[in-house]
N, C-alpha and C positions, 0 to 999 in steps of 0.2 A: 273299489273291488278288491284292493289288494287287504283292506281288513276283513271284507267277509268270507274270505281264503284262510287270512292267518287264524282267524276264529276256529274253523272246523279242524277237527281229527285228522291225522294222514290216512292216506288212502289204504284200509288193510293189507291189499295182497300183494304191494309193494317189499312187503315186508318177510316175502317169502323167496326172494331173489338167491337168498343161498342156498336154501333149502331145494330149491329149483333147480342149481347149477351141481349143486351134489349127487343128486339124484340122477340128472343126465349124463355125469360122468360114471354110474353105472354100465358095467359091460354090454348090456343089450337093450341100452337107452332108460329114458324116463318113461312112467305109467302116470301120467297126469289125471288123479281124480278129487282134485281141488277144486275145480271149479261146473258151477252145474250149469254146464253150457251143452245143448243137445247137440249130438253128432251122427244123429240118423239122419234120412231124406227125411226132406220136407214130400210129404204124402202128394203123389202125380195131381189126384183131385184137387186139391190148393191149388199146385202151380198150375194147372189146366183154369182157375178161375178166375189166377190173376193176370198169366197172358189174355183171357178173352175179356179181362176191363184193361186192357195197357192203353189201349185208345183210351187218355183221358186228359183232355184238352184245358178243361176246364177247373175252377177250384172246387175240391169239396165242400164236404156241408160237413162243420163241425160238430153238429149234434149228430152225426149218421145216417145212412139213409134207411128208410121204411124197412126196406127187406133186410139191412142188418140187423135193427132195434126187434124188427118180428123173429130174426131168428134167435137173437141173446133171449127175449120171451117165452119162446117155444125150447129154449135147451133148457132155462131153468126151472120149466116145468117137467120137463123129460126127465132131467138127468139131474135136477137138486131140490125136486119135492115142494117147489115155490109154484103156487100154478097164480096165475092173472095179472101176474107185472105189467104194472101202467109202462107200450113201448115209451111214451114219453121221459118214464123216470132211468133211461138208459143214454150210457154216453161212451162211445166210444175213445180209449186213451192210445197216449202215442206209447205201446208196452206199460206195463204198471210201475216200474221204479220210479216214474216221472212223477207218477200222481203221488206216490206213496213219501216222496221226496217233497211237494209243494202243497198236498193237502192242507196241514195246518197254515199257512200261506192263503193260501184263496179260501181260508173259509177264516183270515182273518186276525190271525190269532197273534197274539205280542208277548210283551214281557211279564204280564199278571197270570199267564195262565197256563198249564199244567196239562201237556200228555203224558199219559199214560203208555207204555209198552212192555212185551212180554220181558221179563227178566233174563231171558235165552232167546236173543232174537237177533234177524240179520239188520246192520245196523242203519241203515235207510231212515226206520223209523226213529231213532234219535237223532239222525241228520236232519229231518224235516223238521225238525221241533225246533232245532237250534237252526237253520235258515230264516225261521220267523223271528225268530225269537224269542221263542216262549221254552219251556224250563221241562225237559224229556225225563221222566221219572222209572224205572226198570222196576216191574214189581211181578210176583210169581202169583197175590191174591187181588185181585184185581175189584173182586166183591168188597172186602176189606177196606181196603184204599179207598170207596165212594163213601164209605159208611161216616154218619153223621159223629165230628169230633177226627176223624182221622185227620194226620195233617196233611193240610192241603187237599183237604177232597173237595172245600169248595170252590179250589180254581179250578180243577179239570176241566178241559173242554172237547177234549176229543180223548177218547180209549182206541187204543191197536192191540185186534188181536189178528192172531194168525194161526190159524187152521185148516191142513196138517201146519205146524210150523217146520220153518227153517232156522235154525239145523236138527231141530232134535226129532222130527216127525211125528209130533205127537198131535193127539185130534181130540178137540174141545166137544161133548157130546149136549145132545136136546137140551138138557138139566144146567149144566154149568153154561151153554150161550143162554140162557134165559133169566139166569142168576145174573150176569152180567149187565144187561139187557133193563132187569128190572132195578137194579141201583142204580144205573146210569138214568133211568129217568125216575127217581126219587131222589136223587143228588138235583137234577134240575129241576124238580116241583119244591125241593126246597129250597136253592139258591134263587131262581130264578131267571136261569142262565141255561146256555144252550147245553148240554154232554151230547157229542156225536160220538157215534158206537161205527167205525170201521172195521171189518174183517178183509185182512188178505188171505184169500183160500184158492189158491193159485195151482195146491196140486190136490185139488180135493177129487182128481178124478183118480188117480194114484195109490189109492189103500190098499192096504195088503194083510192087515190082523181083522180079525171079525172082533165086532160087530159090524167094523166098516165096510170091509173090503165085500161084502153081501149086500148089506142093508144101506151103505153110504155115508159119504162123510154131510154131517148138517151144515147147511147155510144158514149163516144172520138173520135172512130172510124168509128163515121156514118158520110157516104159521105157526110150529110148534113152538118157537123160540119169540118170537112179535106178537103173538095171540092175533095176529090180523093186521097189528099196525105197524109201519114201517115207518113211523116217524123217528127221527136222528138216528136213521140204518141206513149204512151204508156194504155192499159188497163189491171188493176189487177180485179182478178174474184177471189171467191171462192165457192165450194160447202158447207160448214158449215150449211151458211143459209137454202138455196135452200130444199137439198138434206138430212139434218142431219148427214151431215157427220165430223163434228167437231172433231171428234176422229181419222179419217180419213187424219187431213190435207193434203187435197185436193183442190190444185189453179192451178193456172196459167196466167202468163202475156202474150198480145198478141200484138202485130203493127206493127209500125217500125222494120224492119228487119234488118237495120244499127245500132240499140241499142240492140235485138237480140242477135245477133251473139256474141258478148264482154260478154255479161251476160254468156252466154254459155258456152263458154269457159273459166270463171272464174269460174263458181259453179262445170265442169269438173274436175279443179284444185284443190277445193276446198271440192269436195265430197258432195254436195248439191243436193243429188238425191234423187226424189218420189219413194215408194217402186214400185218395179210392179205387185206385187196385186193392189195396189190402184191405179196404171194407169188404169189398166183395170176394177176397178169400176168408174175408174171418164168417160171414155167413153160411158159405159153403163150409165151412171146418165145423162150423156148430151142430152143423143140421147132417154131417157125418160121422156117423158111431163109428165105421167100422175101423177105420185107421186108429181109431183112440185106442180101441181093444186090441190092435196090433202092437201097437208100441208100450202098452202098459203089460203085455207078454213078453220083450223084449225086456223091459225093466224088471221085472219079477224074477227072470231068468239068471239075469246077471246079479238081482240081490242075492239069488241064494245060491251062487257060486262063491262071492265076495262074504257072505255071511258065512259060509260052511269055511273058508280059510283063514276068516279071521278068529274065530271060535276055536279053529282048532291050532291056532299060533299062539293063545294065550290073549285073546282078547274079549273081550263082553260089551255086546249089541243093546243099548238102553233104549228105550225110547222106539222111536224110528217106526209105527205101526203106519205110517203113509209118507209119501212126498218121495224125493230124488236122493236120498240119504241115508245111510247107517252113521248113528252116533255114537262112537267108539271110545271106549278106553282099557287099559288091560288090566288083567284078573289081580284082585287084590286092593281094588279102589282106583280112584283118579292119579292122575300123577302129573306134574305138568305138561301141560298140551306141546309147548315146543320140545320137550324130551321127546314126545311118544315122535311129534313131527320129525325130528330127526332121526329116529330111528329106525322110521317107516322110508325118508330120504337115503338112509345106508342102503336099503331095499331097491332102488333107485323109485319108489314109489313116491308120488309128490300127495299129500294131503291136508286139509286146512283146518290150523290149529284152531278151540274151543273160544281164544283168547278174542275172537273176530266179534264174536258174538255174545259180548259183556264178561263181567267177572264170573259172574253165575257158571259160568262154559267153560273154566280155563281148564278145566280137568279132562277134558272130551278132546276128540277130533272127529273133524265132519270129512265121512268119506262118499263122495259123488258116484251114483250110477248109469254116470253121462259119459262110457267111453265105449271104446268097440267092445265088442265079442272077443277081438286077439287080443286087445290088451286086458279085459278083466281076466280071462284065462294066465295071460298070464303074471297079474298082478296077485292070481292065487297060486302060481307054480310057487313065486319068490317066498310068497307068506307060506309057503310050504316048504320051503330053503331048498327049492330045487333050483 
């Protein structure tokens, strides 16, 4: 145990402990928006759903029950343009860091083969890679990469993408998931080998530039992007964002029902089961808009408080058209992400430097719209030197 420890990366945000402690010593405390951890209520309807399952005597069923699977089916058809999802090829996960962490793991994968992740991304997805042991690749063209002669495109075996992503909020459209999509299976009709296509799209209820923030961010699994077929697609969801359900871990992956089934029957094995109180709030959470639309008003409010202070301190908002995030750096290009950290720490303002989320990032800083109403007010007084 103690080499598959010394193997992996320190834990990033350990590493923000000074920058923490400076910031607190601030005269009127710290403004904590490093971390995108919700701190609204959890919506009364949830908790009214999971006290009326508390009576639950019994074990779950790993694979979920009927009315959660019909409800993940009937929201992805609501609300992400996927209508007929086999309830079968749905599984509910314990939150999605776990999956997104053991994927390449249970679908298998070792030392010859080759994920793929976003070259700006949170870093989960090269943790999971090297859990298995297989060789995590950071790439911005990901079409490129599959293409015949690139190196290493014919050990790929699994692509991570992430739509909106984290940190930079930016959203992959019809055209470019279908680009993806269609390399990934002509990388495998030529190798002969499996390419599984994962999206974590976790805050695709979240947008806020148009085309999306109208029209919607696309799922993996919309016909436009699969032409019908969901074979090696997979989509990771969770409620954290959405719903505030973070305490909750509350996900689930959906698609392909030939990747399905194998998950299933390993996390069976494995004891990798949602409680069933929290099944029966994640169905009730799916099958209610209205709370979504309450706190995506909430988040919108405080971006463009936080966006209007930081704009006008000398800073420039990239990226960021969905998810929990402005991706920040000041005017005049990148600069290193722990300067800007520190100087945003003199603010007593705490924020997480670029450097979290590969080299590609180190010029950015990821600022969270997961705090109160008093504290983004007043994380805009500061940035406004009042």
């Amino acid at each position: 145990m103690g080499l598959v420890v010394g193997a992996l990366p320190d834990f990033p945000w350990d590493s923000l402990g000074p920058y923490a402690a400076s910031a607190r010593a601030h005269p009127r405390g710290i403004v904590d928006l490093s971390v995108g951890t919700p701190v609204d209520p959890t919506p009364k309807v949830v908790r009214d759903a999971l006290a009326a399952a508390s009576d639950s005597p019994g074990y779950p069923t790993t694979h979920g029950t009927a009315d959660l699977r019909a409800a993940v089916v009937e929201w992805f058809a609501r609300r992400r343009g996927v209508p007929g999802l086999d309830p079968a090829a749905v599984l509910p996960t314990v939150g999605s860091k776990e999956l997104v962490a053991w994927l390449p793991s249970q679908l298998g994968l070792g030392p010859d083969d080759v994920v793929l992740h976003p070259a700006t991304a949170y870093p989960t997805y090269d943790l999971g890679a090297r859990l298995a042991g297989a060789r995590p690749v950071a790439v911005d063209d990901v079409v490129a990469r599959l293409a015949p002669g690139a190196p290493g495109a014919d050990d790929v075996r699994l692509v991570w993408l992430n739509s909106p992503g984290n940190p930079d909020g930016t959203v992959l459209g019809v055209e470019e998931l279908a680009a993806v999509v269609a390399a990934a299976r002509a990388a495998q009709a030529r190798t002969g080998k499996p390419v599984v296509v994962a999206s974590d799209e976790c805050y695709a209820e979240l947008a806020w530039d148009e085309p999306w923030a109208s029209g919607g961010v696309p799922s993996i699994l919309d016909p436009r992007v699969t032409g019908g077929d969901l074979s090696g697609l997979l989509a990771v969801y969770s409620l954290s964002k959405q719903s505030n359900l973070a305490g909750y871990r509350a996900a689930f992956v959906a698609g392909d029902g030939a990747l399905i089934a194998p998950l299933l029957e390993l996390r069976k094995h494995a004891g990798m089961i949602v409680p069933g109180p929290v099944q029966a709030a994640i169905a009730v959470a799916l099958r209610d808009d209205e709370h979504v639309a309450e706190q995506r008003e909430r988040y919108r409010a405080r971006r463009e408080v936080l966006r209007e202070a930081l704009e006008g301190s000398g800073h420039v908002v990239d990226g960021s058209q969905a998810g929990l995030y402005l991706w920040t750096r000041p005017q005049g290009g990148p600069q290193d992400c722990w300067a800007t950290v520190s100087a945003f720490a003199d603010r007593g303002i705490l924020v997480a430097p670029g450097a979290f989320y590969g080299p590609a990032a180190a010029g950015h800083v990821r600022i969270a719209l997961t705090a109160s109403d008093e504290h983004v007010a007043e994380a805009a007084r500061r940035l406004g030197g009042r």
